[in-house]
C-alpha positions in Angstrom: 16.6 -13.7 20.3 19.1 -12.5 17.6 17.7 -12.0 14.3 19.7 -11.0 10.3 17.8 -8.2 9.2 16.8 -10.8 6.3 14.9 -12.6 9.5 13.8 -9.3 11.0 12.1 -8.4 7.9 10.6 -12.4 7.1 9.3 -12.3 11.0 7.8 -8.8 10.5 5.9 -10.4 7.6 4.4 -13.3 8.9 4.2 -11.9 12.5 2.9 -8.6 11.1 0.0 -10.5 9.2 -1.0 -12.2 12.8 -1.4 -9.0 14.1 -3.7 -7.3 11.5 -5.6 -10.6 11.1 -6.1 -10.8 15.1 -7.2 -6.9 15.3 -9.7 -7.2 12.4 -10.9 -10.4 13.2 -13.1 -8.7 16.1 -15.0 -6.4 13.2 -15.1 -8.7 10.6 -18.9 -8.6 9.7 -19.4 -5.5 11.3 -20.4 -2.1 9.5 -17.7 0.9 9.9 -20.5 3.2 11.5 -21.2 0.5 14.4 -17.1 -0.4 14.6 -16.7 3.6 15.1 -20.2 3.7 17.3 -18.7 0.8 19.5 -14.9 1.7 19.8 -14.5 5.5 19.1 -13.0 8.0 16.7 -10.4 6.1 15.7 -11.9 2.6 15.2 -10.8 -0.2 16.8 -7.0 -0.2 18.0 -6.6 -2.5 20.6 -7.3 -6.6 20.6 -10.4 -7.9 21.7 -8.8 -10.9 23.4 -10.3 -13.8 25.0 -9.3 -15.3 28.0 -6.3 -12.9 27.7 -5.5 -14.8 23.9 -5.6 -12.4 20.6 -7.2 -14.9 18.4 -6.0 -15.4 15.3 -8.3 -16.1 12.2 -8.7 -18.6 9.1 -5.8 -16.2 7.4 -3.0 -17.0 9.7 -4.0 -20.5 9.9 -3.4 -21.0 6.5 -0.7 -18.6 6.1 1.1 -21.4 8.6 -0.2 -24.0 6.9 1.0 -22.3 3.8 4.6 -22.2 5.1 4.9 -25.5 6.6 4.2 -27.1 2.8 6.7 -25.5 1.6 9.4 -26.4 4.2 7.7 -30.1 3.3 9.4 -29.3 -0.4 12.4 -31.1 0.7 10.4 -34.8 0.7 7.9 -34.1 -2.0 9.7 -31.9 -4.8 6.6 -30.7 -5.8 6.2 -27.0 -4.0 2.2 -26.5 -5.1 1.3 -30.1 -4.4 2.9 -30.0 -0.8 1.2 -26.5 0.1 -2.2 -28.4 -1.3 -1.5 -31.3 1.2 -1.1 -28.8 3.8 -3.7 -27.1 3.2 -5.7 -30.7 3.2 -4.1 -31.0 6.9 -6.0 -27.4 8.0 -8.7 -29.1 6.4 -8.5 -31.5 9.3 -8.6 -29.2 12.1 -11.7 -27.7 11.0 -14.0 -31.1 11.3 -11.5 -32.9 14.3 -11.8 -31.8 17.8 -8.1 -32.7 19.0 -5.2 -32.9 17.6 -4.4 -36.1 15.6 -0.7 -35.7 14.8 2.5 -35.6 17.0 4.5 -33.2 16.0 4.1 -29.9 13.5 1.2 -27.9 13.0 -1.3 -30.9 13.5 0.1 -31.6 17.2 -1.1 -28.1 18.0 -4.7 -27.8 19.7 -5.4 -24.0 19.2 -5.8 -24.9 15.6 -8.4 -27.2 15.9 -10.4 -23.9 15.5 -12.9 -23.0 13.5 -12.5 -18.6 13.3 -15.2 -17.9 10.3 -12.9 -20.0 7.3 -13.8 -18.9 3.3 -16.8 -21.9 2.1 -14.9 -21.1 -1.2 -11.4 -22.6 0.8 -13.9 -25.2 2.6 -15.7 -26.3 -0.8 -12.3 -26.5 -3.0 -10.7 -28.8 -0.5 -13.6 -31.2 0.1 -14.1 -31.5 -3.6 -11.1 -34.0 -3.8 -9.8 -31.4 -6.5 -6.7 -29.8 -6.9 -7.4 -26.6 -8.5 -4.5 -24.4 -10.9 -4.0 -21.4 -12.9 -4.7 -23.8 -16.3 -7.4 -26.0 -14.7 -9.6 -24.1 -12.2 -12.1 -26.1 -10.5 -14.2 -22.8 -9.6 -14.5 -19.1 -10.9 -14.4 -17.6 -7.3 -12.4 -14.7 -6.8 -12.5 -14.0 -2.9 -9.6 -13.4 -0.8 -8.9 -16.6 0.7 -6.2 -17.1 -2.1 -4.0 -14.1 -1.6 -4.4 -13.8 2.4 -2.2 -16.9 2.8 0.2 -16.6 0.5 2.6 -14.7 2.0 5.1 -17.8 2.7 6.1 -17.9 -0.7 7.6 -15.0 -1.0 9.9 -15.4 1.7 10.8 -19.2 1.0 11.6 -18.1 -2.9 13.8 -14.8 -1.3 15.6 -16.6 0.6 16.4 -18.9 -1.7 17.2 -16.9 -4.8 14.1 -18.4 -6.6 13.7 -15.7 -9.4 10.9 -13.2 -8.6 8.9 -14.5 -11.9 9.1 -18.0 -10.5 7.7 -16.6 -6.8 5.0 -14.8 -8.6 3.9 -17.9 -10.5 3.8 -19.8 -7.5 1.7 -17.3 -5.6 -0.6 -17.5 -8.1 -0.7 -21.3 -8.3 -0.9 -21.2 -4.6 -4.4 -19.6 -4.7 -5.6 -21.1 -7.2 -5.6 -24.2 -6.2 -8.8 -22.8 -4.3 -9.6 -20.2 -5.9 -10.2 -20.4 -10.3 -10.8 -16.6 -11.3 -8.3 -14.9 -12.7 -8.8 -12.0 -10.7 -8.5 -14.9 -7.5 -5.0 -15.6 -8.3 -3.5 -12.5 -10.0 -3.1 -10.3 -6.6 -1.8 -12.8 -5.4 0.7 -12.6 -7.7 1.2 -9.1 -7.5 1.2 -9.7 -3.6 4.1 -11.9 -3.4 6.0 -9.5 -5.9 5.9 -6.6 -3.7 6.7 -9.0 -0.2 9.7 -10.7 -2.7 11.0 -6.8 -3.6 10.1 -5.7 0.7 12.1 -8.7 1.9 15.3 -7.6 0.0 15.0 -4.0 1.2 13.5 -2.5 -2.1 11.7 0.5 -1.0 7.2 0.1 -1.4 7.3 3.2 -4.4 10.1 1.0 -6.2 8.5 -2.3 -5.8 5.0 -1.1 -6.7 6.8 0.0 -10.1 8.2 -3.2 -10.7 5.1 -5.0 -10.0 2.8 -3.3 -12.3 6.0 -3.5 -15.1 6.3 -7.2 -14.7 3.4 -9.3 -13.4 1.1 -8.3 -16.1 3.2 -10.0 -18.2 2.7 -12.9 -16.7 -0.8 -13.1 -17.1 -1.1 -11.4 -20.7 -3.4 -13.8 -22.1 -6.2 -13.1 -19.2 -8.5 -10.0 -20.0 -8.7 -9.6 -16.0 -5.4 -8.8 -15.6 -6.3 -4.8 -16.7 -8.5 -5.0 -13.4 -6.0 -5.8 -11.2 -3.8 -3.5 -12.5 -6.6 -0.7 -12.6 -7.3 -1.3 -8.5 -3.1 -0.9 -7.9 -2.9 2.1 -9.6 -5.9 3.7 -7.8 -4.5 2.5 -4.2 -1.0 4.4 -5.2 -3.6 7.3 -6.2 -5.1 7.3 -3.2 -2.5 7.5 -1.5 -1.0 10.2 -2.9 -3.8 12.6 -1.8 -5.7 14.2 1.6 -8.3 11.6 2.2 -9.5 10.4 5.1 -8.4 6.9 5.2 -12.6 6.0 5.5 -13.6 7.4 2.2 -10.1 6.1 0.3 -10.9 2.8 1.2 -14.5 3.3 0.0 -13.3 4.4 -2.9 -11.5 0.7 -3.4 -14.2 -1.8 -2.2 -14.6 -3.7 0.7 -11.8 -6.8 0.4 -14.0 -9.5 0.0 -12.7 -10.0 -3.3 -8.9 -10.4 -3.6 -8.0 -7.2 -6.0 -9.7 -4.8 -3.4 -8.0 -6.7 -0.6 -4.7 -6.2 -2.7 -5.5 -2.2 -3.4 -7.0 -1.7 0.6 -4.0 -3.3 2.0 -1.5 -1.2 -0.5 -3.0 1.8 -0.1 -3.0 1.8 4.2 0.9 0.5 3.3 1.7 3.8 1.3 -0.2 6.0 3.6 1.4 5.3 6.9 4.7 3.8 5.3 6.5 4.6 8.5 4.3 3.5 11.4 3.0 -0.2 11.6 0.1 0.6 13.9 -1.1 3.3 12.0 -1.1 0.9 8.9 -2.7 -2.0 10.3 -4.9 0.1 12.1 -6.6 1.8 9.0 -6.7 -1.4 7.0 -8.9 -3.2 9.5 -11.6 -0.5 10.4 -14.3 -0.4 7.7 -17.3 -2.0 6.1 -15.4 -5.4 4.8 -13.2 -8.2 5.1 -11.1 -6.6 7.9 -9.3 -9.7 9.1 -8.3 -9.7 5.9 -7.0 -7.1 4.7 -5.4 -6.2 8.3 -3.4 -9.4 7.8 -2.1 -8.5 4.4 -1.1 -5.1 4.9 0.3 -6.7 8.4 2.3 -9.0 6.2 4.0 -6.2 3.7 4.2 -3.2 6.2 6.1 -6.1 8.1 8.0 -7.0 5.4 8.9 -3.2 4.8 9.7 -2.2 8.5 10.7 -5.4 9.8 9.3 -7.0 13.3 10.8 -4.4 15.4 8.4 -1.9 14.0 5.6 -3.4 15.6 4.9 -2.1 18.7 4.9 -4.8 22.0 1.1 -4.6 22.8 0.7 -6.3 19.6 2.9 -9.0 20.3 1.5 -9.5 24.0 -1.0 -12.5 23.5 -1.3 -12.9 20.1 -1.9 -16.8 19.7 0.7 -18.8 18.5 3.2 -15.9 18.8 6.1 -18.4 18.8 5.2 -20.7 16.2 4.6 -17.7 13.7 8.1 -17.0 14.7 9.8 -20.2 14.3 8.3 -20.6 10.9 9.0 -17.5 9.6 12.9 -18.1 10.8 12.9 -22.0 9.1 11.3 -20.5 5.5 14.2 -17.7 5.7 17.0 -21.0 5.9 18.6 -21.1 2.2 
């Protein structure tokens, strides 16, 4: 397969996400002393497949779910409203046993999967709600808003959509889950710095403009200070000899979207040359490690592009192909 470097870098994204959200998704719940107890120095670094499959979490399925609404724009017009029926579709597949569609993402049966999905994502949807930044139907602030999000940035790049626009969307995108400020605002930030990776913009530049310009989207919310705060301590971080352990410590757990944002930025600046290395630290502590594996696997692949990841990762990850083939439709202008 022949990919643009525009495609190599959307594929790394969505692809790259798959592969931190399948490596973390083993050591979820599990405590960094007993991840390090059970799989060595270095944490876990290999997939804990099953029948030979690297299974994939709640993160990815939404991140697909995510995309295919978007490329549903085209019928309804209405970007936020067809990523809310989409996400009312994965709603589906959590409470059916088989598939119930012929073709797209509801014709395929490894969805119809329940992998540990947010009660906060669950909740929303069943309300019958449609939750936004100016009428949010809860105050949660978890990361089930920015870990699926990552479509957006590459559907508004590769379309020219101005970055402000991709940002609002984001945001709007989480929240129609997720009612906290502080639930939709990384996610902002999020799909700033995959919108400024995707067109080549180097991770010190684009973490620049993001602080410059997404709080000023969101002037009017005291919270925005917060997620500002947790970016400027990942950069920090960064910056200095720490073991990747205690840095990540030092920024929360990711069960809350602004520490998934800082966790996943920080591992991204650290190892800003090796994939592996990047995913690798984001997944192994005391936290949300699907999560935050799968977006610092979405902007590390956004920054490297899908060639950077190394080919054990690729080797049974589930739905390998139809990661890929969205990922290549979102990138058609």
């Amino acid at each position: 397969m022949i990919l643009s470097e525009k495609e190599m870098r959307a594929v790394g994204c969505l692809v790259g996400g798959a592969v931190g959200d399948a490596l973390g998704y083993a050591v979820e719940f599990a405590e960094d002393s007993a991840i390090f107890r059970k799989y060595g120095e270095r944490g876990i670094t290999e997939y804990q497949a099953v029948g030979g499959v690297a299974q994939i979490s709640d993160d990815t399925q939404m991140t697909l779910f995510t995309a295919e609404g978007l490329l549903s724009r085209v019928r309804r017009g209405d970007p936020v409203g067809a990523i809310h029926q989409s996400y009312l579709n994965w709603l589906k597949t959590q409470t059916e046993r088989a598939p119930i569609a012929a073709e797209g993402l509801m014709s395929l049966s490894e969805l119809y999967s329940r992998r540990a999905p947010g009660n906060t994502c669950l909740s929303a949807l069943e309300s019958g709600l449609r939750g936004s930044v100016a009428r949010p139907i809860n105050r949660s602030k978890g990361c089930g808003g920015i870990m699926r999000v990552a479509p957006v940035a590459i559907y508004c790049h590769s379309r020219s959509i101005p970055i402000e626009e991709a940002d609002l969307l984001g945001a709007e995108a989480a929240a129609i889950t997720h009612g906290h400020p502080l639930g939709y605002i990384p996610a902002a930030f999020f799909v700033h710095l995959l919108y400024r990776a995707l067109e080549g913009t180097d991770l010190d530049s684009a973490v620049k403009d993001a602080l410059l310009r997404v709080p000023v989207l969101f002037e009017e919310s005291e919270h925005s200070a917060m997620a500002v705060e947790l970016v400027r301590r990942a950069v920090t971080l960064a910056e200095q000899d720490l073991d990747d352990l205690d840095a990540i410590r030092a920024l929360g757990e990711g069960w809350v979207a602004e520490e998934t944002l800082a966790i996943a930025l920080y591992c991204c600046l650290k190892h800003r040359t090796d994939f592996a290395e990047t995913v690798i630290a984001a997944v192994n502590h005391s936290g949300d490690s699907d999560s935050t594996g799968a977006v610092a696997g979405n902007l590390i692949g956004a920054c490297l592009g899908v060639q950077s990841i190394p080919r054990k990762y690729l080797q049974g990850l589930e739905l390998l192909d139809t990661t890929v083939e969205l990922a290549r439709a979102l990138c058609e202008a």
